[in-house]
N, C-alpha and C positions, 0 to 999 in steps of 0.2 A: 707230188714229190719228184723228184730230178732223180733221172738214173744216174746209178754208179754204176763203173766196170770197175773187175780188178785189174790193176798193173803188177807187173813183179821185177823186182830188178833180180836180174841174175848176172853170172861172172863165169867164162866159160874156163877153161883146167891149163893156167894153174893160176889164174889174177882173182884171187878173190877177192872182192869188195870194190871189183871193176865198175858193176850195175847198169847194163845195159836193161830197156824197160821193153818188155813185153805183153802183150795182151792175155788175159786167163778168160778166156769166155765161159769158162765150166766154173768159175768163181771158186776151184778145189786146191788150187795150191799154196802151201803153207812156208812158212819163212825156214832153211835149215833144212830143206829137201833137194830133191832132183829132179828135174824134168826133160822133156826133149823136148830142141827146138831149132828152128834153122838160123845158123850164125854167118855175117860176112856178106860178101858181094855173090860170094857162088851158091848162097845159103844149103850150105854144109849141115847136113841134118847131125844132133851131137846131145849129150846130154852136158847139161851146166846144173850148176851149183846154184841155188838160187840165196841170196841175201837176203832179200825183205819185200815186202807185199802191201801194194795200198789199193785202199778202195778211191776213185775217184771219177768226180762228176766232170764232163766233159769239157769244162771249162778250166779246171783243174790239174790234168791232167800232164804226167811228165811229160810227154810225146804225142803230138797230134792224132787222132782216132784210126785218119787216115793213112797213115804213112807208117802206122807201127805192126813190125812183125808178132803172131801170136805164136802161144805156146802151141805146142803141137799133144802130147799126152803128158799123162803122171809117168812116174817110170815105175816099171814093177820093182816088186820087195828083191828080187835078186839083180836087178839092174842097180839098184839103190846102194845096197850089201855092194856092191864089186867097184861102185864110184867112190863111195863110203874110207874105204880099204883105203883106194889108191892115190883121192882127192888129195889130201893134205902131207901125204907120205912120199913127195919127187924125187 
């Protein structure tokens, strides 16, 4: 059987449905969450919004294995609650 990774496309505050693709190596993040993770050329540690989530085999994939940033954690329940608040509210 061929590995799958997860990818996740996430959209950093306030472009939702931006989708930059990220690596989830803990295979734990879910569509409609938060995470942290480093954005940009200075890679700017930050929490994003994440959009949606695929499983896929290395041939498949949105972004080369090689070349893709990973998620860095889940965010806690009160990290969550305070993006939550402020996300969609500019």
């Amino acid at each position: 059987m061929e590995e799958k990774f997860l990818f996740v496309g996430v959209s950093p505050k306030p472009f939702k449905g931006k989708n930059y693709w990220y690596l989830d190596e803990s295979g734990l993040t879910k569509p409609n969450t938060f995470v942290w993770t480093t954005m940009g050329r200075r890679d700017i540690e930050q929490i994003v919004y994440v959009d949606s989530v695929c499983w896929c085999t290395k041939e498949d994939a949105p972004y080369p294995l090689d070349k893709i940033k990973k998620i860095i954690r889940q965010t806690t329940k009160e990290e969550a609650k305070q993006a939550d608040d402020s996300w969609f509210y500019l």
